[in-house]
N, C-alpha and C positions, 0 to 999 in steps of 0.2 A: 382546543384550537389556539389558545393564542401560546402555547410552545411551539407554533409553527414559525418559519423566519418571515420578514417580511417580503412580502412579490415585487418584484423588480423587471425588468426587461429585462429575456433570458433565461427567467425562473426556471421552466421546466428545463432549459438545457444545464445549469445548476446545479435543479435537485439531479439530473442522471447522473451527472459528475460524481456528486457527492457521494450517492448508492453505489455504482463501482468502484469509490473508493474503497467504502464502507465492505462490501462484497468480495471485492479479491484480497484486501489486510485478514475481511475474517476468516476466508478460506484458508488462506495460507495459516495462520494460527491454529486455524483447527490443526490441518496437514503438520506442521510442525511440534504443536503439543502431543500429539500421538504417535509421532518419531522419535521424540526427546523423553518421551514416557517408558517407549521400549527398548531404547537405549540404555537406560538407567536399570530400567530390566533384567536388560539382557547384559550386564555387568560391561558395558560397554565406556563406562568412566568408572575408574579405580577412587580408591576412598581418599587421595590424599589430594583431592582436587585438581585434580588433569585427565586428560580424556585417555585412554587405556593404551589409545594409539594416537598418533599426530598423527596419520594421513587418514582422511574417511577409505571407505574399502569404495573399489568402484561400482559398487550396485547403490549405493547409499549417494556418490556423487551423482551417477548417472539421475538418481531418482529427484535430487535438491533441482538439476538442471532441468526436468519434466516442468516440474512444479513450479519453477519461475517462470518457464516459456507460458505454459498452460493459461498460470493461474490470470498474466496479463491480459488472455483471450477472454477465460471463464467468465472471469467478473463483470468487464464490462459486455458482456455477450448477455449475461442473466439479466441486468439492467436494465440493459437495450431493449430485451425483449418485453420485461415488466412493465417499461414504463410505457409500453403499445406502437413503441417503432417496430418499423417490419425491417428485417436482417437482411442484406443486397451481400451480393457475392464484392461486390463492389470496397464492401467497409474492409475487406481486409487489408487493402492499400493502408489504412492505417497503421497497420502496427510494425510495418517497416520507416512507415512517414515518421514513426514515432521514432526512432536511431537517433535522425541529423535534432528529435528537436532536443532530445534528450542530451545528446555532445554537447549540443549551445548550452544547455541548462549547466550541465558539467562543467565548460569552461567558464560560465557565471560565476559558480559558485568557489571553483577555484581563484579566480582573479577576485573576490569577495575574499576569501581565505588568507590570501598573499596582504590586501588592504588593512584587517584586521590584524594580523601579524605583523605591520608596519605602526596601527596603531598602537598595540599592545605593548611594543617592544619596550617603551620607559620605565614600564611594568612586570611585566615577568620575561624570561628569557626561556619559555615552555614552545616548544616546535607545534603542540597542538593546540595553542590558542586560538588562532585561525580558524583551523577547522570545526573546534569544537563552537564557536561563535556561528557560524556557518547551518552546525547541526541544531543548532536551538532555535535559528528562523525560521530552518527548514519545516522543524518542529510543529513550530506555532503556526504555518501555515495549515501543513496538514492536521492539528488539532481544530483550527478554525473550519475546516471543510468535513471532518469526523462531527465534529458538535454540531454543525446543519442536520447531516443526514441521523447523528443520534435524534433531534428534535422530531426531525422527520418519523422517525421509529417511535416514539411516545405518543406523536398524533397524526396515523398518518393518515385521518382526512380522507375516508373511501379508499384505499390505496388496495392492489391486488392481495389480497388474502397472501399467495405466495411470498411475496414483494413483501411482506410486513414479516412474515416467519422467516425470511434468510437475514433480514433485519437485526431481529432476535438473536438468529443462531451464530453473525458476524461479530455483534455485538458480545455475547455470551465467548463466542472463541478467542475475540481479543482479550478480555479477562480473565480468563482461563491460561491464555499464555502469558500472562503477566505475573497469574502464582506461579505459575510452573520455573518462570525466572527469575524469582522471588526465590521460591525453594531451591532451583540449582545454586544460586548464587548464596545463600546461607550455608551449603553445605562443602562451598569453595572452587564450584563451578561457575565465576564469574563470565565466562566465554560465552555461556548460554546468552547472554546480555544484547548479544547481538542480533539475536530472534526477534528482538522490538523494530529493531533497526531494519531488518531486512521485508518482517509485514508493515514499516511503515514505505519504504523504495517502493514494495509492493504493490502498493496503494495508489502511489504516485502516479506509477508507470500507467496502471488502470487508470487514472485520470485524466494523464495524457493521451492515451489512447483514444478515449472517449471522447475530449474534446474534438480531437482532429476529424472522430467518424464524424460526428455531429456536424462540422465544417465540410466534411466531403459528402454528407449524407443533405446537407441543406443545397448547399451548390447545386449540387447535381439534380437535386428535386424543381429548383428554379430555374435549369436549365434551358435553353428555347429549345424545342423540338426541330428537328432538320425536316 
């Protein structure tokens, strides 16, 4: 029990956050370690460290594009429903709401980029100082919000049986894709690198989402009746 975070006002809207984070990064990990497995497989990167072709084929794009739309639903949808919210035709206003907040966040992080580049410049004269300053805040957010719901999965405190096994399985995917880009990247397939990147976006986006259902799913529960 006490690997649990502390309760605050909001807690349970928090921990769902945290779970759909945790939930749609490990989806996609899994999904992506099992593409990048048969890839390699399927002689799909040649030996001298470059992928065999520069463009994916379009079944392999079309598939990358399922997978992101999806997995933004998937995750926080499993969530939603573990953590004993009932699912309204209504939350899916969310995940358009979620575009404009995502732009903002975008051009935060850009106008953050541009700042750091301004401050950096005495120092180095690297065009991705900026952004890479950028991707390590980003970072250590979503590691802060990972480390909750990991907590969460060591004690989760009567949590649904299910709810505790996609925990595991999130968890176990995120590390599983972390050798997997561990070993492309030994063997001079650095590109693979981007896999972290894209289930941690991943994550985000499910955050995002989640938050905003939670804001349209409260409102509207507090609604006055006509």
């Amino acid at each position: 029990m006490t690997l649990r975070a502390p309760r605050f006002i909001h807690q349970h809207r928090f921990d769902l956050s945290a779970d759909a984070l945790l939930l749609s990064s490990g989806l996609f990990s899994l999904a992506c370690s099992v593409s990048l497995t048969i890839a390699w497989l399927a002689g799909s990167f040649d030996h001298a460290g470059s992928s065999a072709s520069t463009e994916p084929s379009g079944a392999l794009a079309a598939l990358g594009t399922i997978v992101l739309a999806v997995g933004v639903v998937v995750g926080p949808a499993l969530a939603w429903h573990l953590h004993g919210r009932q699912l309204h035709w209504r939350l899916l206003i969310a995940v358009p709401a979620m575009l404009p907040v995502t732009l903002a966040i975008g051009l935060l992080g850009k106008g953050l980029a541009g700042l750091f580049d301004l401050l950096l410049s005495p120092f180095t004269d690297s065009e991705f100082g900026g952004a890479i300053c950028v991707l390590v805040l980003v970072s250590i957010m979503y590691m802060t919000v990972l480390w909750h719901a990991i907590r969460d999965a060591m004690a989760p405190a009567g949590d649904p049986p299910m709810l505790e096994r996609l925990r595991l399985l999130s968890l176990t995917s995120l590390v599983v894709l972390a050798f997997v880009v561990a070993g492309g990247a030994a063997l001079g397939h650095g590109e693979v690198g981007e896999a972290l990147i894209f289930a941690m976006v991943m994550g985000l986006a499910a955050l995002i989402v989640t938050v905003v259902s939670a804001w349209i799913d409260d409102r509207m529960a507090t609604a006055p009746v006509a």
